[in-house]
N, C-alpha and C positions, 0 to 999 in steps of 0.2 A: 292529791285530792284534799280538799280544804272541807273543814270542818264550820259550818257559819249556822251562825242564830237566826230564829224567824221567829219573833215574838215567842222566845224562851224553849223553842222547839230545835233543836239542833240536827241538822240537817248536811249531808255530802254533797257537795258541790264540783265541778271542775271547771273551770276558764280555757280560753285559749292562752291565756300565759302562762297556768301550769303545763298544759299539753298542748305546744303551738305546733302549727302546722308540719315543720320540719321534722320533728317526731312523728306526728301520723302517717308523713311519707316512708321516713322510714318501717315504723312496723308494717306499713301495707304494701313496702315493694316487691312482693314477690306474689303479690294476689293479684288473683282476676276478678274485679269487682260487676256479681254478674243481676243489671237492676231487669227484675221480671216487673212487665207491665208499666204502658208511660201515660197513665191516666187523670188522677190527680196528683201523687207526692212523685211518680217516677220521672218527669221532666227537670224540676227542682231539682231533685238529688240527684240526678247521675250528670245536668250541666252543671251544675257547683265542683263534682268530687272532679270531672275535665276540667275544667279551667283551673285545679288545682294542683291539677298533673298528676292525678291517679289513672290506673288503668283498669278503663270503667267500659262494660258492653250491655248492650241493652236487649232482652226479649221481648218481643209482643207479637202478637197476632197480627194478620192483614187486616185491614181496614185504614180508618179514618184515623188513629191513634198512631199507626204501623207511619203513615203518610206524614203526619205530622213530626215522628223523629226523626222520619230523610229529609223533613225540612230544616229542621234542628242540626241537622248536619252528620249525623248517626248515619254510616255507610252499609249498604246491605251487604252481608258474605264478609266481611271487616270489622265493625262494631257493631250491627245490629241485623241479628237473628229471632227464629222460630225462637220462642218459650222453652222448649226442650234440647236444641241444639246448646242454647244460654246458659242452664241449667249444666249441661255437660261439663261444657269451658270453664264456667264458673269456680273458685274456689272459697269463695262468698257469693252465697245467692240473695240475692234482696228482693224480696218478697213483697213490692209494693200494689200487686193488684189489689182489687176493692176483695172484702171479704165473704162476697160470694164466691168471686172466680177463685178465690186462696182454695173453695171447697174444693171448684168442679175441677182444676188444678194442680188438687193435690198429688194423686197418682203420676202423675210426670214430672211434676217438681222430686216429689220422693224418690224415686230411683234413680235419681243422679246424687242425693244427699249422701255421697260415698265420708268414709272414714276420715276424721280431720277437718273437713269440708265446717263454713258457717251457715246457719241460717239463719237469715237478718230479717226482725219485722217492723215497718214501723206505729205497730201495734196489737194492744195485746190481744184482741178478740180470737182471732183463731187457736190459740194455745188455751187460754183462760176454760173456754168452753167447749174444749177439744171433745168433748161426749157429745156434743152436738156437731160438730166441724168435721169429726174426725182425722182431725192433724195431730198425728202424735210423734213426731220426731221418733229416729232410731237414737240411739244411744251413744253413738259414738262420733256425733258430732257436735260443735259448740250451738246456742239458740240466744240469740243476742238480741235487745232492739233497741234502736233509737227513735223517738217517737217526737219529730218537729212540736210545737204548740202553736200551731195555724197552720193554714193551707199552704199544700205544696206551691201554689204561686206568691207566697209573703215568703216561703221559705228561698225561693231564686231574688226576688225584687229585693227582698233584704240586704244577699248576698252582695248582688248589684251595686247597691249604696253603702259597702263597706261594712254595712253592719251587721247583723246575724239573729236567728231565730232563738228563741230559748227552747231548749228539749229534754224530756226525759231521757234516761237510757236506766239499763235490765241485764242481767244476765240471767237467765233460766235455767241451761244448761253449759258448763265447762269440763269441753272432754278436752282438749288439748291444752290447758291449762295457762292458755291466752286468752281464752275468749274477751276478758273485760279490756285487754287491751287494744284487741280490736274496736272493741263496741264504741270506747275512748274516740281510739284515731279515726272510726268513719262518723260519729259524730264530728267530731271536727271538720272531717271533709267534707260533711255535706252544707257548713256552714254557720252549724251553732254557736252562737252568742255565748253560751255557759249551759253546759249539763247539769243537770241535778237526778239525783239517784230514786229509783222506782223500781216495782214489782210486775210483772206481766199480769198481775190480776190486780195491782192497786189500779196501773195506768187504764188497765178496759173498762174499770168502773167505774172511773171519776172521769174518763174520755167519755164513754154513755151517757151519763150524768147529766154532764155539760152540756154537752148538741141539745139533749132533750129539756134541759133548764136553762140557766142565764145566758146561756151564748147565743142559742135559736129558738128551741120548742116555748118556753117563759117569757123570755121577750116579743116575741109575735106578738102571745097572747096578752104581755100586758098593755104593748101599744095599740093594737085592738081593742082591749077594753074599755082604753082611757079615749081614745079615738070616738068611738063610741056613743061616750056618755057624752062627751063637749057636741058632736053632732046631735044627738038627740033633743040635747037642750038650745038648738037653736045656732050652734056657732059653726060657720062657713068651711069648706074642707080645708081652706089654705089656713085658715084659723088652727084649725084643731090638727093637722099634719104638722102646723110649724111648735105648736105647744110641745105638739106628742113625741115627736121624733126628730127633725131639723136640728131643733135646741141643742136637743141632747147630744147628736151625733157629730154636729159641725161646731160646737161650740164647748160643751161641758165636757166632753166624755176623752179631747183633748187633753184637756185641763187638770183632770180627775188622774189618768195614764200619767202625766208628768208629775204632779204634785201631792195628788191622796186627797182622798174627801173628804176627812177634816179641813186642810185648806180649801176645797171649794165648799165647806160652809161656811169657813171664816172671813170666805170672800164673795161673798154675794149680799143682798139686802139682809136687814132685817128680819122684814115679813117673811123671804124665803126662807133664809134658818129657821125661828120660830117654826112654821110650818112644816117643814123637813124633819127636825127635831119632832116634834110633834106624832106626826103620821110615819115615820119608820118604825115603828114598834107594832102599830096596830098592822100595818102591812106585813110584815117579820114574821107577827103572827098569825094571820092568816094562811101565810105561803107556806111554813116550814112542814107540817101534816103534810101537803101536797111533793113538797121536797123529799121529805122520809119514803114517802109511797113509793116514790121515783127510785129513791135509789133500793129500796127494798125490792124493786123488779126488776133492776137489772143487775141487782150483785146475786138472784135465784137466777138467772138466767133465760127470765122472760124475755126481756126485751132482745138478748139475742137471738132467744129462739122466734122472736113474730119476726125479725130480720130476713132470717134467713128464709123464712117459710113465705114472704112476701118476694122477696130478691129474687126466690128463685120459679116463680109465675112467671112461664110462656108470657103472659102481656103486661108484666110489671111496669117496662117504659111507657106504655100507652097509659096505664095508669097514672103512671108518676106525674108524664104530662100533663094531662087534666089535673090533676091536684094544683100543680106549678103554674097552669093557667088561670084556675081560679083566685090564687094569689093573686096573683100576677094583675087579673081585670078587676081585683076588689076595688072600691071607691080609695080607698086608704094609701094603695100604690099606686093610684095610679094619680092622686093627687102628688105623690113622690114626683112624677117623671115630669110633671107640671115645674113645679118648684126647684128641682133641678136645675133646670132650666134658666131657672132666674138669679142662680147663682153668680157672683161676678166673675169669678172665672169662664163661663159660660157665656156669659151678655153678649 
């Protein structure tokens, strides 16, 4: 494990060329790597750690999900089982359901959590706020997580193109006195670009954080707002869609990921910089109170607790769907699917 700077902040890191694959297989040849749930992160991570020649078996339920891994190739009675059969086999349980089912669960997950055994998450929420979850591991097994940095579908497509996701990892608990090595080697096998080192309560609160700030809940609301205002005052949808969002996302935000946004101030007009320069402070300042709020409710454990207490509403998806519809038929997406459209790849 390498030791590297991040703007004078010194930080643990691992590569796959300190820990390359050949070693992960080694530490994990004698596991059964058992992934519960193939929802969003469990398809990713249990095709990645196969095609890397680990011995990986998957649990889920009947349905739509269960259907989808016998298309995947996962054989029933062979690689993929009930939840609790998986659970048995398993000698690493990978805990990928969403974190309601982690609750409803947990009772069958647990009683197989026998002595020696891991339990893998890829993230912190269940443990962090275990007085609400009720997940509290027995004691005598290791609690490891690897926690991808995007969706389990960037974490396979990555993999696909050679390249790899970047991911936290955690040890919580080390009763066999391997845990980190594990946590290492199935990071690796599930495809990570470079691990960098985390807490089970840093990662669930800077992962909350996030969804509900710059990565989804924040940006919505600032392309909405700014949407908006150019509508209000007169400017066409394809106008103020391409201002708002287009720009950013098909052109800048390229740019910014490869090179840092000093270079795209250094690289644009003028009048942009000025202006950029300009309005980033008054915006900075405006947002941060509302950023504080944010994360001051979910490092209390609110926004866990409205989680769980919604998630787990008899008609949460009917809800959800209406939500995701109204999205979805706002003027502002639906100028999206316009525009789309008229991209050249598209034409």
């Amino acid at each position: 494990m390498a030791k590297l700077n991040f703007g004078g902040v010194e930080e643990t890191v691992v590569t796959r060329q300190e820990f390359p694959l050949s070693k992960a297989l080694e530490v994990l040849k004698d596991e059964t790597l058992a992934v519960i749930g193939y929802g969003v992160q469990g398809p990713g991570q249990s095709l990645n750690l196969r095609d890397n020649g680990f011995n990986v078996i998957v649990g889920q339920r009947q349905g739509k999900t269960y259907d989808k891994a016998v298309a995947d190739g996962w054989v029933p009675g062979e690689t993929l089982f009930s939840i609790e059969e998986a659970c048995e086999r398993g000698t690493i349980i990978m805990c990928l359901l969403s974190d309601a089912a982690v609750i409803s669960q947990w009772p069958t997950i647990k009683k197989h959590l026998t002595a020696g055994k891991a339990l893998y998450f890829s993230h912190g929420f269940a443990i962090t706020w275990s007085d609400r979850t009720g997940v509290v591991p027995p004691a005598d097994i290791d609690v490891i997580m690897v926690a991808p940095k995007g969706s389990g579908a960037t974490v396979r497509s990555l993999y696909l193109e050679g390249r790899g996701i970047n991911s936290s990892f955690a040890v919580y608990q080390d009763y066999t006195g391997r845990a980190l090595e594990r946590t290492l080697a199935l990071g690796i096998g599930i495809g990570s670009g470079y691990l960098f080192e985390t807490t089970f309560q840093r990662e669930a609160t800077s992962d909350l954080t996030g969804e509900r700030g710059s990565l989804m809940g924040a940006i919505q609301g600032l392309f909405l707002a700014q949407y908006e205002v150019l509508r209000e005052n007169g400017h066409t949808p394809s106008e103020a869609f391409n201002e708002t969002v287009e720009e950013l996302t098909q052109s800048l935000m390229p740019l910014v990921a490869k090179n840092g946004m000093d270079w795209m101030y250094a690289n644009c007009s003028t009048t942009a910089q000025r202006g950029a320069l300009d309005w980033m402070t008054p915006f900075h300042d405006a947002i941060k109170p509302v950023m504080q709020q944010l994360y001051d409710s979910v490092k209390s454990g609110k926004e866990a607790q409205i989680s769980i207490d919604r998630n787990s509403q008899p008609d949460y998806r009917e809800k959800l769907e209406e939500e995701l519809k109204n999205l979805r038929e706002s003027e502002l997406w639906q100028a999206a699917i316009t525009v789309r459209k008229l991209r050249p790849e598209n034409a």
